[in-house]
C-alpha positions as CSV (number, residue, x, y, z in Angstrom):
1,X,0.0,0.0,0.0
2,X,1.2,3.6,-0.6
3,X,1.8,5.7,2.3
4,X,0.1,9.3,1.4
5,X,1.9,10.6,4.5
6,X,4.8,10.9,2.3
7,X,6.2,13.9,1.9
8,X,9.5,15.6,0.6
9,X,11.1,18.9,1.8
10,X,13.6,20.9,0.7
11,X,15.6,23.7,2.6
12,X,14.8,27.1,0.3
13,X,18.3,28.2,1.3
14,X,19.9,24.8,-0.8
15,X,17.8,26.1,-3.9
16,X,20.9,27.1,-6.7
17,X,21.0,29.9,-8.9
18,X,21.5,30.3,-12.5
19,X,24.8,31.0,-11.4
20,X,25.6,27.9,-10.1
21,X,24.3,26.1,-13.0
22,X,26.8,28.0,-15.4
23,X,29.7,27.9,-12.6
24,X,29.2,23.9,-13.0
25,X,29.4,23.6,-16.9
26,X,32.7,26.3,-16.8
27,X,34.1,23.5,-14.4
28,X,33.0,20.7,-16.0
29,X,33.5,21.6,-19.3
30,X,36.8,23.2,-18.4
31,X,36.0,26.4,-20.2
32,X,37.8,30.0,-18.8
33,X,36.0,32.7,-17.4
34,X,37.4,34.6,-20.0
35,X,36.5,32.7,-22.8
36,X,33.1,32.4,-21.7
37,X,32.9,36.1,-21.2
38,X,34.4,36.7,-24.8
39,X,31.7,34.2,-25.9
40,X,28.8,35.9,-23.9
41,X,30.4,39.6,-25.2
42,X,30.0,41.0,-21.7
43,X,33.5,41.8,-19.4
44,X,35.0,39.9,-17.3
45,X,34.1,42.0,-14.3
46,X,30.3,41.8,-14.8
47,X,30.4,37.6,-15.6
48,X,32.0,37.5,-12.0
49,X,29.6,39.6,-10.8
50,X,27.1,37.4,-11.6
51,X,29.1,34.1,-10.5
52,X,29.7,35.1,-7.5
53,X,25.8,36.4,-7.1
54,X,26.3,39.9,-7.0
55,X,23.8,40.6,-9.8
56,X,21.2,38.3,-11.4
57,X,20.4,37.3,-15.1
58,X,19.0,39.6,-17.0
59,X,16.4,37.7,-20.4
60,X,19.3,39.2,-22.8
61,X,22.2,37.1,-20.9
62,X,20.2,34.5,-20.3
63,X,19.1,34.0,-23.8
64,X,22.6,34.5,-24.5
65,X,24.0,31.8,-22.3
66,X,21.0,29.5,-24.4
67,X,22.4,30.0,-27.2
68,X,26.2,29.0,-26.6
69,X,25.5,26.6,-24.1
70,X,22.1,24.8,-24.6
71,X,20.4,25.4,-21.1
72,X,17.4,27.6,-21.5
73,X,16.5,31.0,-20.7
74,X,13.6,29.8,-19.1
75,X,15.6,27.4,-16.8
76,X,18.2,29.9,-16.0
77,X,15.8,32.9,-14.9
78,X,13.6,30.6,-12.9
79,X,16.7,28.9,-11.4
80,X,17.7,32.5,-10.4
81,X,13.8,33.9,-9.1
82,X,14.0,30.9,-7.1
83,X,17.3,32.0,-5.0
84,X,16.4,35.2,-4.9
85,X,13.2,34.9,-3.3
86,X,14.4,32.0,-0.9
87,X,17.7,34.1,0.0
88,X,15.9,37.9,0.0
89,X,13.5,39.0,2.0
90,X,11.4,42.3,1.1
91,X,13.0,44.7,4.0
92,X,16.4,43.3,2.0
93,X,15.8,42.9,-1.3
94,X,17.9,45.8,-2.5
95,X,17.5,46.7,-6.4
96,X,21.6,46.1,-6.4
97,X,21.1,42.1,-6.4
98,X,18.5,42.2,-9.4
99,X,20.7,45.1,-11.6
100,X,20.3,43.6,-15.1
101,X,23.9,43.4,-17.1
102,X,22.8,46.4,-19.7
């Protein structure tokens, strides 16, 4: 018989970001910061930013990172409204965390 009772929880603060999604294919796929940020056409600077989760996907990079890497735009800005609303509360949210890349 199936127990109903069942259920499965997660810890909103172990939700990832779009960030760490693209932090795991640089790693796995061995690819440099900087050749990813040549590929993207953003600097440096602002593709750290966003690894390290000091800003958030914009739809332009996001679509952007679809098209070199495969993973979709939808995936990636879901991924990233997921962490920020798990991680941010309203007194906290500051407009810094969500500053699009343009």
């Amino acid at each position: 018989m199936l127990n109903t009772d069942l259920e499965i929880k997660l810890d909103p603060k172990q939700l990832s970001s779009g960030a760490d999604l693209i932090k795991e294919l640089i790693d796995d796929f061995s690819v440099s910061k900087v050749d990813m940020a040549i590929a993207l056409s953003v600097p440096i600077a602002e593709l750290d930013k966003l690894l390290n989760k000091q800003v958030f996907m914009s739809q332009e990079l996001a679509y952007s990172f679809e098209r070199i890497t495969g993973i979709s735009t939808k995936l990636l800005l879901n991924l990233d409204g997921g962490y920020i609303s798990a991680h941010y509360n309203e007194e906290c949210l500051d407009l810094y965390y969500l500053k699009p890349y343009n």
